[in-house]
C-alpha positions as CSV (number, residue, x, y, z in Angstrom):
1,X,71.8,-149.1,116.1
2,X,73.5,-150.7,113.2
3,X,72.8,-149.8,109.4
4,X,71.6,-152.5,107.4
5,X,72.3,-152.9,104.0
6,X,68.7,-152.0,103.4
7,X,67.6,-148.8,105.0
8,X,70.9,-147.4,103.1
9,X,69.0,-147.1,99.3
10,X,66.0,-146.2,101.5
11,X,67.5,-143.0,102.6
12,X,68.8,-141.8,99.8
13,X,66.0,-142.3,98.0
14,X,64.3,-140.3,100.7
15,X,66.7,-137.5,100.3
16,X,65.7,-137.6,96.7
17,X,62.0,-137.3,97.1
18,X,62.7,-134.8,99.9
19,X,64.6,-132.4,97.4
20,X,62.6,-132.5,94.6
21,X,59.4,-131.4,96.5
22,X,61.3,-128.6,98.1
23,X,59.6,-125.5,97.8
24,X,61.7,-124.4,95.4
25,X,61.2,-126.8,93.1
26,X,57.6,-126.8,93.2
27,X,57.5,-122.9,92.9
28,X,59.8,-123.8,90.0
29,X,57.4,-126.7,88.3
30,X,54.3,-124.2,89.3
31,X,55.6,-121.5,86.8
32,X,56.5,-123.7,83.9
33,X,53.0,-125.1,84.0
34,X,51.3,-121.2,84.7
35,X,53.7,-120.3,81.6
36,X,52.8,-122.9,79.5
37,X,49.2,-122.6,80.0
38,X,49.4,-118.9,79.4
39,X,51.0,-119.6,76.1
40,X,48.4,-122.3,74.8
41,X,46.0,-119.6,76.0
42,X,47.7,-116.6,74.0
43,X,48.2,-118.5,71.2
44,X,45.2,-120.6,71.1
45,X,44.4,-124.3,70.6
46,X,41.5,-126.1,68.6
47,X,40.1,-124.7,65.2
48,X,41.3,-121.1,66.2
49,X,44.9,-122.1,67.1
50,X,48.0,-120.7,65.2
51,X,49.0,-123.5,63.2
52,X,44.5,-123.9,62.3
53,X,45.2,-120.4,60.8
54,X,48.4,-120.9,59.1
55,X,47.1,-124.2,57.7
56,X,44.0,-122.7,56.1
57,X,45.5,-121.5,52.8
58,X,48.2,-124.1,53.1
59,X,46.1,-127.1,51.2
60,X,48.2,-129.7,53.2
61,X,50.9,-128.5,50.9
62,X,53.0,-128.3,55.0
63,X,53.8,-131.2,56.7
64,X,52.3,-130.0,59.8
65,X,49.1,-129.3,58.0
66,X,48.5,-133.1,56.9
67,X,45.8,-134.9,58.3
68,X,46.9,-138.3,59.7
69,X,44.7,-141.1,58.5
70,X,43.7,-144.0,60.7
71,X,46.0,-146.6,61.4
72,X,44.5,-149.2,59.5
73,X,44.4,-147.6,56.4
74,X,48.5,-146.8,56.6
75,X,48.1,-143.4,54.6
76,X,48.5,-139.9,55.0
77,X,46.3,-137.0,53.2
């Protein structure tokens, strides 16, 4: 059987694919998302979140802590 010039890219990207859902990998990606998620949860998100505490004495004196307006009106608060 004779390789075309097509099933050439078509294997290799199949070896791609193939190695990046190796089990390794996915273990991998599984405890980045389990550590990530275990941070937001440690941390908290929302109105209870770090940066809601640190920004409740700040009076938007932080950049992090300024409300962005709506798009329309093209100002920041």
């Amino acid at each position: 059987m004779q390789r075309t010039y097509e099933t050439v890219p078509v294997q290799a990207l199949v070896r791609k694919v193939r190695a990046f859902v190796a089990p390794e990998q996915l273990l991998l990606g599984a405890v980045l998302v389990l550590g990530w998620a275990a941070l937001i949860a440690w941390t908290g998100n929302g109105a209870v979140g770090w940066q809601a505490r640190l920004c409740a004495g700040a009076d938007a004196s932080v950049a992090a802590c300024r409300v962005v307006a709506p798009a329309a009106d093209r100002k920041v608060s």
